[in-house]
N, C-alpha and C positions, 0 to 999 in steps of 0.2 A: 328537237332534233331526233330523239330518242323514236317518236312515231313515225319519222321520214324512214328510217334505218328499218323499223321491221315493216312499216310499209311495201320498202322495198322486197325486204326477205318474202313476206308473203307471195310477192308475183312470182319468187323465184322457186317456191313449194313451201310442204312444211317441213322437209329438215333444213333449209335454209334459215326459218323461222324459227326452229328447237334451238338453232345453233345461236343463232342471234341473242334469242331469252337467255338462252345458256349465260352468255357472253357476259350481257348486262346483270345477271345476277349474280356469277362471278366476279364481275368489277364492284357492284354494289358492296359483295361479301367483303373482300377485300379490304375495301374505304374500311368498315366498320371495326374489322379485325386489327385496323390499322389503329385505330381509335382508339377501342377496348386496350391494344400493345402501350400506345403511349399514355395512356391515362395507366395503367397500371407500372410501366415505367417511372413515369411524373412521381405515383403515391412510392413506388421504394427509393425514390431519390429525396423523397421529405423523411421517409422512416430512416435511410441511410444517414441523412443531417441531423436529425432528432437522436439518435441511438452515438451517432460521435460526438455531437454537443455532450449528449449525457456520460459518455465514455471520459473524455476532455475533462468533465465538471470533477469524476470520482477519480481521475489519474488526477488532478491536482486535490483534491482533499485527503489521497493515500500520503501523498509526498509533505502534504501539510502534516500529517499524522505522523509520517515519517522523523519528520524534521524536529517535529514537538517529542517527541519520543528520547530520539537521540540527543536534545538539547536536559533532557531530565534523565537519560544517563549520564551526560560527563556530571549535572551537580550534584548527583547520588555519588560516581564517582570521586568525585572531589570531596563528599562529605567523609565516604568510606577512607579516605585516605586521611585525612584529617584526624577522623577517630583511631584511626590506628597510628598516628605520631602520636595521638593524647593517650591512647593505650599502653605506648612504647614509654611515654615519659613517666607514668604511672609508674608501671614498670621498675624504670630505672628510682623513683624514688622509694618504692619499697624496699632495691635491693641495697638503697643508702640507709634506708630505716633497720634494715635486718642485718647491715654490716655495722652502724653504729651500736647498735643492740646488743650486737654477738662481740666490739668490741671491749663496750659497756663492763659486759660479762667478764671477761676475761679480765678487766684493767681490775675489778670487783673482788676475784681469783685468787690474783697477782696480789694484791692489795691483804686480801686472806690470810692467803699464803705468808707473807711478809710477817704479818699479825701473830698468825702462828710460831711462826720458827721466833719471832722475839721473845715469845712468851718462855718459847722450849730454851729460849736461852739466858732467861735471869733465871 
């Protein structure tokens, strides 16, 4: 078809002919640019799926990380708190140890004391 067309052009001069060439290398151009557009289209729409797969894969292994993280604060939590009821009961049994002690003392004193004034008094 394409030799009918400049056949023609040719009877009609040579810018008829320039125009023609023109014409078909323009359309030719075209086709190719059209080609090279969608084959380079096609590759960022594989990189586009490739890079959200991988996006996808690390937002769910942050939130795994997440998850695991905040699951090993509450039992840290929980342990923290634990030790400080067993701190607090400590605590309170020293200050049964050191009131027994202190009453120990005094009952010891009293008991002295008593000893003494008997003696001061035969």
């Amino acid at each position: 078809m394409s030799e009918i067309v400049f056949a023609e052009a040719a009877k009609q001069g040579l810018w008829a002919l320039l125009y023609v060439a023109l014409f078909y290398y323009t359309l030719k151009e075209n086709r190719r640019q059209q080609e090279i557009a969608k084959e380079r289209e096609n590759k960022l729409r594989e990189e586009y799926q490739e890079l959200r797969k991988e996006s996808l894969e690390r937002e769910t292994k942050l939130t795994e990380f997440i998850t695991n993280i905040s699951n090993q604060f509450e039992r840290l939590a929980t342990g923290v708190e634990r030790l400080a009821e067993d701190v607090d009961d400590i605590k309170d049994e020293l200050h049964l140890k050191t009131e027994v002690k202190r009453r120990k003392r005094e009952w010891r004193q009293e008991k002295e004391e008593k000893e003494t004034e008997r003696r001061y008094e035969k």
